[in-house]
N, C-alpha and C positions, 0 to 999 in steps of 0.2 A: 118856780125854777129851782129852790135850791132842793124841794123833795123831788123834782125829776134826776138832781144829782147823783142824791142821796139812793134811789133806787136805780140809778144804771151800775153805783158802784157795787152796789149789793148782788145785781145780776152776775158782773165780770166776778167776784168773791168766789161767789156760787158754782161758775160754770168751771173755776181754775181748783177750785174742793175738787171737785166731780171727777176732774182728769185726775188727778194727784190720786184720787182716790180709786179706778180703774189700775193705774198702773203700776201703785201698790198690789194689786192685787193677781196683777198676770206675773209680777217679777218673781215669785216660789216657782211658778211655774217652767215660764225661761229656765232660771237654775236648774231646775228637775231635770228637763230638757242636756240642755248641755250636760250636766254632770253624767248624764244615761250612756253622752256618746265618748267621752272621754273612758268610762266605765268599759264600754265595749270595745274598744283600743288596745287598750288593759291587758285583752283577755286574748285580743288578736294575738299569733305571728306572724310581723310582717315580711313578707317575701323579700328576698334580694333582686335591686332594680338590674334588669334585663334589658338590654338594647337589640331590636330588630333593624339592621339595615337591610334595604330592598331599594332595587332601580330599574327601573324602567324605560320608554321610549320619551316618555314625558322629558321636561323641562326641568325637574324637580328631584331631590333624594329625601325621601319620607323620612323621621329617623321616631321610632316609636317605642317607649321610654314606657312599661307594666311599674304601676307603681299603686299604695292602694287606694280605695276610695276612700275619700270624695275626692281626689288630688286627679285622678284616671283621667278626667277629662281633658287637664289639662297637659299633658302628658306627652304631646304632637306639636311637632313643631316642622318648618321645611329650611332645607340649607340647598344656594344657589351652586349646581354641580361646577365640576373644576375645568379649564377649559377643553381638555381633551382627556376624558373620561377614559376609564379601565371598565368594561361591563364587571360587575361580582357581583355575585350572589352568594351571603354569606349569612351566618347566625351563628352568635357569643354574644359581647362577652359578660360573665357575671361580673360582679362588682369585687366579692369577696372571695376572689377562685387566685391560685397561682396559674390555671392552663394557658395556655397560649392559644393565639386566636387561630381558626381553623378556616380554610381556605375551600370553599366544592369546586369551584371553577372559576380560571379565569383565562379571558380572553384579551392578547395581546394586543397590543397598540397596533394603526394601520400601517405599515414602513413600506419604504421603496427599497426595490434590488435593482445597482447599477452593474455592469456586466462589462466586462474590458476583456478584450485577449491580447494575449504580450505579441509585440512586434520586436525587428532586431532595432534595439539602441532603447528601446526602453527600459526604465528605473521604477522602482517604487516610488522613489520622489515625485516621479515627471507624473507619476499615474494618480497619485493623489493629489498632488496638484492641481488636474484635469478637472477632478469630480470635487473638489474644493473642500480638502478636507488638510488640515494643516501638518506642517512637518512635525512638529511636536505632538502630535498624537501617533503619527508614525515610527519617533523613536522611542514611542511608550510600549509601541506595540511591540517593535521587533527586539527590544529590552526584556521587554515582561517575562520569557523563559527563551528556553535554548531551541526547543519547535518551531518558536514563532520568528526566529533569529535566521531560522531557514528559508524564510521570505524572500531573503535577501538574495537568494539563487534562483530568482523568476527565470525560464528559457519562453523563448520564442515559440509563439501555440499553445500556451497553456493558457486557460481561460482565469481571471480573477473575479468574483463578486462583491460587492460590499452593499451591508443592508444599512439603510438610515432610515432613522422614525420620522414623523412626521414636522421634527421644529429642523430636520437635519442633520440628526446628530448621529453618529456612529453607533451600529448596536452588536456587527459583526462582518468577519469579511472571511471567504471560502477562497481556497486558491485550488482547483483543479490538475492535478499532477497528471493525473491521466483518467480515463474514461473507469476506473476501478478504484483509485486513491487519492482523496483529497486530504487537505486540510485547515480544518477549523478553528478561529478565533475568534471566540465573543466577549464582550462586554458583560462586565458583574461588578457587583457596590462592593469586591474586593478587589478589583482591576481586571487582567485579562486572562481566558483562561483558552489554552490550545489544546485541539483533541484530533485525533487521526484519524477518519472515518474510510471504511473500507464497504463497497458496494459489495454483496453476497451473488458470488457467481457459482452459475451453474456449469458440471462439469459432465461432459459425454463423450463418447469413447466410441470411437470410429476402427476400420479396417481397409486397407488396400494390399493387392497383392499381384504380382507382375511377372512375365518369364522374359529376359535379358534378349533381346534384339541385335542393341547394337551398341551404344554407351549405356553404364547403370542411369546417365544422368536422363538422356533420352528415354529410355524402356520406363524407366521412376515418374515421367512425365507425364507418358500414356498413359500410364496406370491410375492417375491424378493425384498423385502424392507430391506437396508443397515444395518450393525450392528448399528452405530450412529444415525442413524433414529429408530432404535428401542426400542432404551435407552430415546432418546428424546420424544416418544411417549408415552414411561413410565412416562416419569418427568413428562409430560405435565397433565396427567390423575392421577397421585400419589394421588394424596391430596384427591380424591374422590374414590380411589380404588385400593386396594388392590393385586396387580397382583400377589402374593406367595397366597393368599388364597382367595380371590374371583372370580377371574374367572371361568367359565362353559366351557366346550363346548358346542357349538354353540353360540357362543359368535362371533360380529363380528366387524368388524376395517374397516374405510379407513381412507386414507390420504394421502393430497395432498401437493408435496413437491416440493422445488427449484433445478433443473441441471445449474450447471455454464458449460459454454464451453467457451476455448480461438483458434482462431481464427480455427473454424467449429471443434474442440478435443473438449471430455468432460474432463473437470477440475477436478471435484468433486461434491458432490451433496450440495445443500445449504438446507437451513431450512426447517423445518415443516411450511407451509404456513395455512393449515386449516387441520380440523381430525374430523373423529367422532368414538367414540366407544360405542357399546352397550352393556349394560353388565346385564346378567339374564332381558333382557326386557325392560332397563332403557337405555337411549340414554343422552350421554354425548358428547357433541361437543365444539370445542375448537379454535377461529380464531387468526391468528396471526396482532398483528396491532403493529405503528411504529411511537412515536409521533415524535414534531417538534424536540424534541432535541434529536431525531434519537436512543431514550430507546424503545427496542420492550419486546413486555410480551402477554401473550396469555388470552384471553377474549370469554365469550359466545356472541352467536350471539345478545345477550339483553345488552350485556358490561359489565356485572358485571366478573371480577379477576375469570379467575380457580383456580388461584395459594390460596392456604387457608396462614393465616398466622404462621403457623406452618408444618412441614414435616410429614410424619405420620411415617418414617421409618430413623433416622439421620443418617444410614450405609446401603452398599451395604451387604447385610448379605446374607447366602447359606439358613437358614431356623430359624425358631424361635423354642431356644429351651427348654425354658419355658414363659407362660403371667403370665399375671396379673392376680393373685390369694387372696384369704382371709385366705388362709391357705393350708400350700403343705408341701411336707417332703422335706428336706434341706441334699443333696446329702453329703453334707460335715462334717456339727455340727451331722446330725443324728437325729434330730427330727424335727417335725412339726415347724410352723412359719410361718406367714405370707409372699408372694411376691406381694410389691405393687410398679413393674415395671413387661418389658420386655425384657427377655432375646432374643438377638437376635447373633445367632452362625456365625462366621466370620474368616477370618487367621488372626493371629497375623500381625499387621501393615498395615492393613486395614482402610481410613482414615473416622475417626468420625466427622460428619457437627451437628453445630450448627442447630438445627430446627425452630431456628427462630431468627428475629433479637433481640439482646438485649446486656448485660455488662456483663460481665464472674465479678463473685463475690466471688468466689470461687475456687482453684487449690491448688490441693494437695495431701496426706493420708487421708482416712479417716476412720479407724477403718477394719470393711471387707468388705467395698468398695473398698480398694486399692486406686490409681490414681485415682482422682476425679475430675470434672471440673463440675459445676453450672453454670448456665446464667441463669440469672434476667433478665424477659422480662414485658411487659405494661400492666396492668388489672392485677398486681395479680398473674401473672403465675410465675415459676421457672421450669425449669428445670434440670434433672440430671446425666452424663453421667458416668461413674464407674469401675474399672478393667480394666484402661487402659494400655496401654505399656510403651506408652511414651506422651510428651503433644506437642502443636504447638508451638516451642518456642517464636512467635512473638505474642501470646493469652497467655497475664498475667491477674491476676487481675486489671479488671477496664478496660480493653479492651474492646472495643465497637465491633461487631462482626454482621454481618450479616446474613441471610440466605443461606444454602450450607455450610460456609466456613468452612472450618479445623481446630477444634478446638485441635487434638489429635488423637491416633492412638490405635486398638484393643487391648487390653493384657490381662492377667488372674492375675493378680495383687490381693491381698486381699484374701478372704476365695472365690477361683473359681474352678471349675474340670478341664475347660480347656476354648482357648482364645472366648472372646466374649463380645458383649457390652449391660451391666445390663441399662437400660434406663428409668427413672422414670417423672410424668408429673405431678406439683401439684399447686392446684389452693387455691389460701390463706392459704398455708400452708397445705392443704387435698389431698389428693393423688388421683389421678385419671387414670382409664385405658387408656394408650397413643393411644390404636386400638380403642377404640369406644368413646371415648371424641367428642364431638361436637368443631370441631376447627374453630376459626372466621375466615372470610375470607378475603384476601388482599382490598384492596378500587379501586372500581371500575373506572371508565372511567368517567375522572371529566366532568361537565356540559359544559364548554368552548370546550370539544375534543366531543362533540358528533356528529357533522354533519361531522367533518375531519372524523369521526370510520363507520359512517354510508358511504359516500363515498368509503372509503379505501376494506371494509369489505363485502359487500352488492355483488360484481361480486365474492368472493370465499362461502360465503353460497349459492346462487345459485348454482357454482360448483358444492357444496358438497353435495344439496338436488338434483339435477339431477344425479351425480353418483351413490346416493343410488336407485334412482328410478328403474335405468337402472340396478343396480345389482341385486334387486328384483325381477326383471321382467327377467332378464337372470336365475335367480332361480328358476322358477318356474316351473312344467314338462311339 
């Protein structure tokens, strides 16, 4: 028993040598080993780590992290995406760079457009209220600048939009002014920002052309030129003629005017561009031109002003129903008396334009003038409008006032039979007949704009002298 001891301990001895002595022997080894890789490290440069991000349809955003071996492997990891993702596809950033990180594409969040059109009694209040969006974002918005301040003057028929993303939340809102100009306010991580967007219209250029029948307004009709092109056609020829009393027939018209269209629709039609009318034999033509600082006014093909500096008729009136007389019987007093104006017959609240620019001197009673308004103009003129209704409350005395504008409205005020506006024209205190007074005419096409008028002008008088050729010569049997 005790030499069985004796040789199991000698075995264990043995076999515990044996290892010790192996393992002595691979340990230079080992070392050799490692110190080779450590050596080779040494010798590397190692790259700067590189992150690739990529996403896809998957569950998953891969995020993969170039680093060098042996470490490579480990290098991949997955991060669970966020709840409502931005697609991007992107590649940066190094570790040791100052650049900023570069964007190829991104694709916005899914958002809703709600769509409102204003009604009468609607507020901005009431409308976002509606679409549940609070008043305190509202007075952020129409704070944030002086644009978006203009909110605040929503009219009835104009369409609003507002987009919200998908937790709800405001990203931007469009107000539709009209079918060519809106305007925009979005959301940005600086607050809000407003911008003015204008739809790119197309512009075409139309011709009609007519011989006088029976009224300009009817003959203008048949011809298919617009009611507002035919008023403008009036304006434009006013100051040289008489369309209630001089016209003829055979009397003839063209003119050539602007078609706006938005994308291939026609809009509406745009301006009188050039015209000519002939009236008993006398040929009146009229071009439109546009200076630098974007004032258009209409001009003969030599540049001198159609426009005279005075109106010849200050109301849209039905017919004139008494002139200028040295002596007429007086419907009312009953006897004779001079009329040194004219009556021109009209409805009651029918608006009265100053005939020319000047300073209103006078507003008031004036004996059997009733309502009276004066304006003081340059050279010596006055004139004077009478039997009004009512006045333009913002034309006081000393009001500066221009050409057209509304100085007051028709009435029969004072010693009148019924409504109409008495109109009188006097030159240093002398009276003079408002229908055949010789009126000065506005100032022409200054020296500095003539080669801009002659460029601008020069392809619509050609137009306009080849459309008459061609209507002459279509006239003819």
């Amino acid at each position: 028993m005790q030499d069985y001891k004796v040789l199991f301990t000698n075995h264990r001895s043995c076999r515990g040598k044996n290892r010790l002595r192996k393992g002595l022997l691979a340990l230079p080894i080992l070392i050799l080993f490692v110190t080779a890789i450590y050596a080779d490290f040494d010798n590397q440069t190692v790259p700067t780590e590189t992150i690739h991000i990529s996403a896809d349809s998957s569950s998953s955003i891969t995020v993969k992290l170039t680093l060098p071996p042996p470490f490579e492997e480990m290098s991949r990891a997955e991060i669970a995406p966020p709840p409502h993702p931005k697609t991007v596809e992107t590649e940066v950033i190094t570790a040791n760079t100052d650049r900023p990180i570069e964007i190829a594409e991104v694709i916005e969040e899914p958002s809703t457009w709600l769509t409102h059109t204003v009604k009468s009694g609607d507020t901005l209040a009431k409308i976002f209220s509606a679409k549940g969006l609070s008043a305190n974002l509202l007075h952020r918005i129409v704070t944030s600048s002086k644009e978006s301040a203009k909110l605040a003057r929503i009219r009835p028929g104009q369409e609003l939009r507002i987009q919200l993303d998908a937790e709800g939340e405001f990203i931007a809102l469009v107000q539709v002014i009209d079918a060519i100009h809106s305007l925009e306010i979005r959301r940005t991580t600086e607050g809000f920002i407003a911008n003015k967007v204008q739809q790119a219209v197309e512009y075409r250029t139309a011709f009609t052309s007519g011989t006088i029948t029976q009224s300009l307004f009817i003959s203008a009709k048949e011809a298919g030129l617009p009611d507002p092109l035919i008023m403008s056609l009036a304006n434009i020829f006013g100051w040289d003629i008489d369309f209630a009393l001089e016209i003829r027939q055979g009397d003839r018209f063209t003119v050539i005017y602007r078609e706006e269209y938005l994308n291939g629709k026609k809009l509406r039609n745009g301006p009188i561009l050039a015209a000519e009318f002939i009236n008993r034999g006398k040929s009146f033509q009229a071009i439109r031109y546009t200076d630098a600082a974007g004032e258009s006014n209409y001009f003969t093909p030599e540049g001198d002003s159609v426009r005279k500096a005075f109106l010849r008729s200050p109301v849209d009136f039905r017919r004139i129903s008494s002139r200028f007389q040295r002596e007429r019987y007086h419907p009312v007093l009953g006897r004779k008396r001079p009329h040194r104006g004219v009556d021109y017959a009209a409805r009651t609240g029918t608006p009265v334009k100053a005939s020319g620019d000047g300073k209103i001197i006078f507003r008031g009673r004036k004996g059997g003038y009733g309502k009276t308004v004066i304006v003081q103009h340059g050279g010596g003129i006055t004139t004077l409008y009478a039997h009004l209704n009512s006045y333009m409350l913002k034309r006081r005395v000393g009001s500066r006032v221009k050409q057209g504008q509304t100085i007051g409205f028709v009435g029969k005020t004072g010693v009148a039979t019924g409504p109409h506006l008495h109109y009188e024209f006097r030159l240093n205190g002398a009276h003079r007949n408002p229908l055949t007074v010789k009126l000065p005419a506005a100032n022409p096409i200054a020296k500095a704009m003539r080669e801009d008028f002659k460029i601008q002008t020069a392809p619509l008088t050609m137009q306009l002298a080849t459309l008459n050729r061609t209507l002459l010569a279509d006239a003819r049997p």
